[in-house]
C-alpha positions as CSV (number, residue, x, y, z in Angstrom):
1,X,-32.0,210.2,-39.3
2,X,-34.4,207.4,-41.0
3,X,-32.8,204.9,-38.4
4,X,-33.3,206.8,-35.7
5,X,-37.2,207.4,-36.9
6,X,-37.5,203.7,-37.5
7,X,-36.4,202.8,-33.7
8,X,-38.4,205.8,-32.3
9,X,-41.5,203.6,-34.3
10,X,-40.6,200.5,-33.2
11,X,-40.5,201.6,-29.1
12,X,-43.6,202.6,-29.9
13,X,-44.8,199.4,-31.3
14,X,-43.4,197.4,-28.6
15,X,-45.0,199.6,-25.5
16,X,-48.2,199.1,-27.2
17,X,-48.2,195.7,-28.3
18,X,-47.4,194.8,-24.9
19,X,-44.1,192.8,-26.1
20,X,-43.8,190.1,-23.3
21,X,-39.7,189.8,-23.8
22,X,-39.4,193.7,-23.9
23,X,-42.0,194.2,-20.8
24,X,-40.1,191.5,-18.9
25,X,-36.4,193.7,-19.9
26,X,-38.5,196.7,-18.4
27,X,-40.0,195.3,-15.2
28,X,-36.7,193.9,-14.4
29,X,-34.9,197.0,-14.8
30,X,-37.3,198.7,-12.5
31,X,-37.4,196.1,-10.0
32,X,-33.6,196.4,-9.9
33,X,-32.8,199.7,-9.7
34,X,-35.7,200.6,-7.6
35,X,-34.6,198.6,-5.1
36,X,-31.1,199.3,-5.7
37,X,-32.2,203.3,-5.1
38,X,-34.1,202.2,-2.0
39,X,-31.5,200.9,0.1
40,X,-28.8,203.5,-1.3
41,X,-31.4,206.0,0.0
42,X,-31.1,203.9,3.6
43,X,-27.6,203.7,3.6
44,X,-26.3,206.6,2.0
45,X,-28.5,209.7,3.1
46,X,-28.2,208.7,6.9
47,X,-24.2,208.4,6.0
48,X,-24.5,211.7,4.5
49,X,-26.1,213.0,7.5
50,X,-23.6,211.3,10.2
51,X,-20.4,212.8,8.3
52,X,-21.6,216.1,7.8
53,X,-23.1,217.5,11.4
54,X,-20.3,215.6,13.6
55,X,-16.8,216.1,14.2
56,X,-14.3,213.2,14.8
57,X,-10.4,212.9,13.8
58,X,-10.6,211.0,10.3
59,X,-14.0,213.3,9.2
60,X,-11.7,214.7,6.0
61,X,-10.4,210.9,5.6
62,X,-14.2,209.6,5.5
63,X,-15.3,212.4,2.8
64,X,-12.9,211.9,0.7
65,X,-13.5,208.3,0.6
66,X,-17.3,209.2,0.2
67,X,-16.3,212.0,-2.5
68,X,-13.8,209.1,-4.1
69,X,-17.2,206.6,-4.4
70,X,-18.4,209.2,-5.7
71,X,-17.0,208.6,-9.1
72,X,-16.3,205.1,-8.6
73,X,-16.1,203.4,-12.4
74,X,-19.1,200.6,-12.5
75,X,-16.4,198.2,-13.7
76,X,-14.8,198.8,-10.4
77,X,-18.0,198.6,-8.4
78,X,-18.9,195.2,-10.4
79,X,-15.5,193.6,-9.8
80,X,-15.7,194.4,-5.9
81,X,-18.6,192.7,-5.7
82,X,-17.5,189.8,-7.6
83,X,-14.9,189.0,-5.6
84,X,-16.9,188.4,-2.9
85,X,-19.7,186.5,-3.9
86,X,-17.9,184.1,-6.8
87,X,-17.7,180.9,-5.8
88,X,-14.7,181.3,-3.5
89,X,-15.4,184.5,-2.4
90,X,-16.2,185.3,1.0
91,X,-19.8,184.7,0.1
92,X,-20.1,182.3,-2.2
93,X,-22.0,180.4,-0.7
94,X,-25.1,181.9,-0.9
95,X,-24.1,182.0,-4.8
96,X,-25.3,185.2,-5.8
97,X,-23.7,185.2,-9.1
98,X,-25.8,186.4,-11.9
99,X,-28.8,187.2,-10.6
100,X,-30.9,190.1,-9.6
101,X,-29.8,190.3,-6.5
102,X,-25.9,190.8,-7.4
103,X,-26.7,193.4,-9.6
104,X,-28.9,195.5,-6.9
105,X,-25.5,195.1,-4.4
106,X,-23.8,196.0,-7.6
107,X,-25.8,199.5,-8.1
108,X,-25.8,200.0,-4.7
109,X,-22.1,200.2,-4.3
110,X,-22.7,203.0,-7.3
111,X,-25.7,204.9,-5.8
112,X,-24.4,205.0,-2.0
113,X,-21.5,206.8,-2.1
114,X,-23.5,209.5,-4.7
115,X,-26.5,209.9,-2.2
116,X,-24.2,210.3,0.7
117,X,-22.1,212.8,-1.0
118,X,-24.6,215.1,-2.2
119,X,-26.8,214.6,1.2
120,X,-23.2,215.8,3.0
121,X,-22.8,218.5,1.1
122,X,-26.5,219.7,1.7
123,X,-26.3,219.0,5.5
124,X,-22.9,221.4,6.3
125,X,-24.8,224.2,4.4
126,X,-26.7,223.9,7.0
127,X,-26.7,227.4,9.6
128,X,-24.9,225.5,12.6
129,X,-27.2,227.9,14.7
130,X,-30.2,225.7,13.8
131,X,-28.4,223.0,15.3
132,X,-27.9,224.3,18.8
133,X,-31.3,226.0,18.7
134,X,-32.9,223.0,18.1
135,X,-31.0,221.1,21.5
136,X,-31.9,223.8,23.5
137,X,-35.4,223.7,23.1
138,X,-35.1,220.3,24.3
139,X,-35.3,218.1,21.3
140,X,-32.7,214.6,21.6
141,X,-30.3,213.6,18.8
142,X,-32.9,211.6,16.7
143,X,-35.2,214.6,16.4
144,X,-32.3,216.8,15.6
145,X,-31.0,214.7,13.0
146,X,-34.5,214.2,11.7
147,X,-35.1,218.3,11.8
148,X,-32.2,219.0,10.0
149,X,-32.5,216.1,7.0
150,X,-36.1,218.3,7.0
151,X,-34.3,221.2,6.3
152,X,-32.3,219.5,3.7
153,X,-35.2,217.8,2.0
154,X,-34.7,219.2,-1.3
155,X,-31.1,218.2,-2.1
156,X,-31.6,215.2,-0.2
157,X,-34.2,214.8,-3.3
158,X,-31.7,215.8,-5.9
159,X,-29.0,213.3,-4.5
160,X,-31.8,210.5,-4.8
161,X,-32.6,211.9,-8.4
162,X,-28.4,211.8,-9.1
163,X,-28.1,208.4,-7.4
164,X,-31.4,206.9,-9.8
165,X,-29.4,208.3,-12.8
166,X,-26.1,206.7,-12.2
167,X,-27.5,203.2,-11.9
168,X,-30.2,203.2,-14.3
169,X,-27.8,204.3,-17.4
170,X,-25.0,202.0,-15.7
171,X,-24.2,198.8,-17.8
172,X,-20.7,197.9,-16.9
173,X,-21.3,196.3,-13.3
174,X,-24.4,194.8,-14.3
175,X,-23.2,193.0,-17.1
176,X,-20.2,191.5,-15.2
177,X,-22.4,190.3,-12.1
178,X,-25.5,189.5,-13.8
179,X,-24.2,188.3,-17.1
180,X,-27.4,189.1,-19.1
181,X,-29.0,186.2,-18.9
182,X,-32.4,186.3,-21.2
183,X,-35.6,186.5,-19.3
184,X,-32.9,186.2,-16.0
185,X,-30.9,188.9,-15.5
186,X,-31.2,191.1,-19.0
187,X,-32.0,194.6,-17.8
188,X,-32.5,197.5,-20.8
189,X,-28.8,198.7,-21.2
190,X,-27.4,195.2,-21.5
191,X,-30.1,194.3,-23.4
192,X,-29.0,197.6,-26.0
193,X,-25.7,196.0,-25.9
194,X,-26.5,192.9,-27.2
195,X,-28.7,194.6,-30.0
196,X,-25.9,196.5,-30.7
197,X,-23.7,193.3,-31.1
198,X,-26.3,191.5,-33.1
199,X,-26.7,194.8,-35.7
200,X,-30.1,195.4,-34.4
201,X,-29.7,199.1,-34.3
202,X,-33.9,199.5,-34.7
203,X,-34.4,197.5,-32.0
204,X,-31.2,199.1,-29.8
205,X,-32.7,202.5,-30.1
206,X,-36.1,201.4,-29.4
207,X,-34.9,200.4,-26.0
208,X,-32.7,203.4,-25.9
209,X,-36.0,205.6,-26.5
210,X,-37.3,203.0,-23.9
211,X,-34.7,203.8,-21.0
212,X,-35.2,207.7,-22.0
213,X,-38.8,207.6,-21.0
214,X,-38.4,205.7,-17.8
215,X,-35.2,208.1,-16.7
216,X,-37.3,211.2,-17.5
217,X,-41.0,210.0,-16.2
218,X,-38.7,209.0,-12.6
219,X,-37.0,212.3,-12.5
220,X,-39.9,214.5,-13.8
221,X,-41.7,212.9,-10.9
222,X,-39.1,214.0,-8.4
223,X,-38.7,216.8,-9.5
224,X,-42.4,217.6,-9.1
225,X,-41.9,216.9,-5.5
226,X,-39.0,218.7,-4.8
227,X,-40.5,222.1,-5.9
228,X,-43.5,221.2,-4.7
229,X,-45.3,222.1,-7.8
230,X,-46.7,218.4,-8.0
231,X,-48.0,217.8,-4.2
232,X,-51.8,218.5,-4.7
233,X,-52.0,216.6,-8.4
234,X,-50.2,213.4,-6.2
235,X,-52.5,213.7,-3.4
236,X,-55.5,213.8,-5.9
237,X,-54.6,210.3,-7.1
């Protein structure tokens, strides 16, 4: 227990002291999976949508691919993405490898499929009623779609809050596309890995206690929002 004390100290000491190696570890693991969580939200939730309120002959095929991504092992998602953008992949020449921007395609490939399957799920719980209530009061397919992901708001939230999680824990896909390069491409969990390696077990759960606070502060915040308990304290700042 004294270990685990000592780190629990030492995250402390580093938040405070305003660590410039540990603050640039944590602005670069919000800058990635932030963004990473932003374009899953673009692609996956409007995927999610699509699947669930239409009907087309390979609709089972599509959601079990999307339920399939769904657990997808970051090694996987890493070595998909590395056979595209290493040096003779398809493109390689924009030479993406090891840097931020390989890991955000990286998480992506992790969050997407988890967004869309949740935001599915949510959408064909839907009453089908609302649906045709909702064209014949005139309304064209944009404003139905955007009425019923309304309606669906709240999981849609939770899939967001699930997709966050999945990436910002990940360390598998990162580490093979970004390499954890120091001051580069070194993001918390690979950074606990290396402490890890080194022996630095203070230091490894400081930045676990780190990566705690960050996952809880993001999901605490979300969670606000989805049950609406934290709408008037947000508007007031």
């Amino acid at each position: 227990m004294e270990i685990i004390w000592q780190g629990i100290k030492q995250a402390i000491i580093l938040i405070f002291t305003g660590n410039r190696e540990v603050y640039e570890i944590l602005f670069l693991t919000l800058r990635v999976s932030g963004s990473a969580v932003f374009f899953s939200m673009l692609l996956g939730i409007p995927v999610g949508v699509l699947v669930g309120l239409n009907k087309f002959p390979l609709k089972k095929f599509i959601i079990a691919v999307i339920n399939t991504g769904m657990g997808l092992p970051p090694v996987a998602a890493g070595l998909i993405v590395i056979l595209f953008i290493w040096r003779s992949g398809m493109l390689g020449f924009l030479k993406l490898m090891y840097t931020p921007t390989a890991m955000v395609i990286a998480q992506v490939l992790i969050a997407s499929p988890i967004i869309a399957g949740i935001t599915l799920a949510a959408v064909q719980q839907i009453d089908p009623k609302l649906k045709q209530q909702v064209l014949s009061l005139g309304a064209n397919r944009f404003q139905v779609y955007w009425i019923l992901i309304r309606e669906a708001r709240l999981p849609a939230l939770a899939a967001v809050m699930a997709g966050f999680g999945g990436i910002i824990s990940e360390v598998g896909a990162v580490i093979m596309v970004g390499g954890n390069i120091k001051g580069e491409t070194r993001v918390l969990t690979t950074a606990i890995v290396q402490m890890v390696r080194m022996g630095n077990f203070d230091m490894a759960i400081a930045l676990v206690v780190i990566l705690l606070a960050i996952t809880f502060g993001v999901n605490f915040l979300l969670t606000l929002i989805q049950q609406k308990e934290g709408i008037g304290w947000i508007r007031r700042f």
